[in-house]
N, C-alpha and C positions, 0 to 999 in steps of 0.2 A: 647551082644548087643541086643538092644529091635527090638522087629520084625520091618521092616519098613526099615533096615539096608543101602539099601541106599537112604534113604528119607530123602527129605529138605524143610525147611518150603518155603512156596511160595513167600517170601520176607528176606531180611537181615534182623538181628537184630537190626539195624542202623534204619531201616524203620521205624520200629514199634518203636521206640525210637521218630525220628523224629517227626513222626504224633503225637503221646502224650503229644511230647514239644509242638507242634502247639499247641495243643488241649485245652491244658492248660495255654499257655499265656493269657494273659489281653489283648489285642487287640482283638483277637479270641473271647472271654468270651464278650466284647461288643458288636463286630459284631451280635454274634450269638443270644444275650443276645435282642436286636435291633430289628432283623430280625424275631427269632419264641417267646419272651419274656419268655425266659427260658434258667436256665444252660445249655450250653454244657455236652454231657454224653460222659468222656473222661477215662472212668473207663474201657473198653474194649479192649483201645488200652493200657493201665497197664497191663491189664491181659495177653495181644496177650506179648507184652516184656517179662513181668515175665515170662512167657511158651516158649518163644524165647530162652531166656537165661539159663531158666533150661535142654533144648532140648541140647541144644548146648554143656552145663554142662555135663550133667549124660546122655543125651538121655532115657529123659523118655516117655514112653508111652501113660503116663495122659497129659503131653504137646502138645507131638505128637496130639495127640487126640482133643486137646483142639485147637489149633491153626487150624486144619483141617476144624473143627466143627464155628469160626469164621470166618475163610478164604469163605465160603462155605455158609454165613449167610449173608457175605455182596456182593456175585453174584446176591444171590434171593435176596435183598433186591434192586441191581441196576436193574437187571433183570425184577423188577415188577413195576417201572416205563415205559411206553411206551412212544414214538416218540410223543413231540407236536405238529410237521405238519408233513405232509405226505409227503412223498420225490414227485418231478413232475418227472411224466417217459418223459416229451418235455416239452419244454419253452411254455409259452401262446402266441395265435397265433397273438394278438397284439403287442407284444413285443420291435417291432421297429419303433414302432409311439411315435411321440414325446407325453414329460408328460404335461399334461394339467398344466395352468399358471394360480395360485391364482392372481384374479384380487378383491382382497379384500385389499389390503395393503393401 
């Protein structure tokens, strides 16, 4: 058995299957296509399966390896977006005055 003996990829096979299907449907591809005007890069989550299922197969090392090395790619990469607002540690202290009334209508 490959070192790691008893290691598991951090998601099912299923998963990385799932995301791929999304990834690459037509709805998805317009969205995405819409939103940053560019293909979806759905080749990652191919790769994360094929090394799901080879792992699963043979338990290989280069899988092992491989899926770690993406698992671990998409922490830093949610990781390195920060908080758009700042959490409030208290409500603001006008909070329960009524909201002013548009008189433009």
């Amino acid at each position: 058995m490959a070192e790691g003996g008893g290691w598991q990829p951090p998601r099912p096979c299923e998963a990385y299957r799932a995301e791929w299907e999304l990834c690459s449907s037509a709805g998805h591809f317009l969205r995405h296509y819409y939103v940053h005007g560019e293909r979806p890069a759905c080749g990652q989550w191919r790769r994360d399966l094929d090394s799901c299922r080879e792992w699963e197969e043979r338990r290989s090392a280069e899988a092992q390896q491989s899926l770690r090395e993406s698992e671990q790619a998409r922490v830093r990469a949610a990781r390195k977006h920060g908080l758009v607002w700042a959490p409030r540690q208290s409500p603001p202290a006008d909070w329960h005055l009524p909201l002013p009334q548009d008189n433009d209508r």
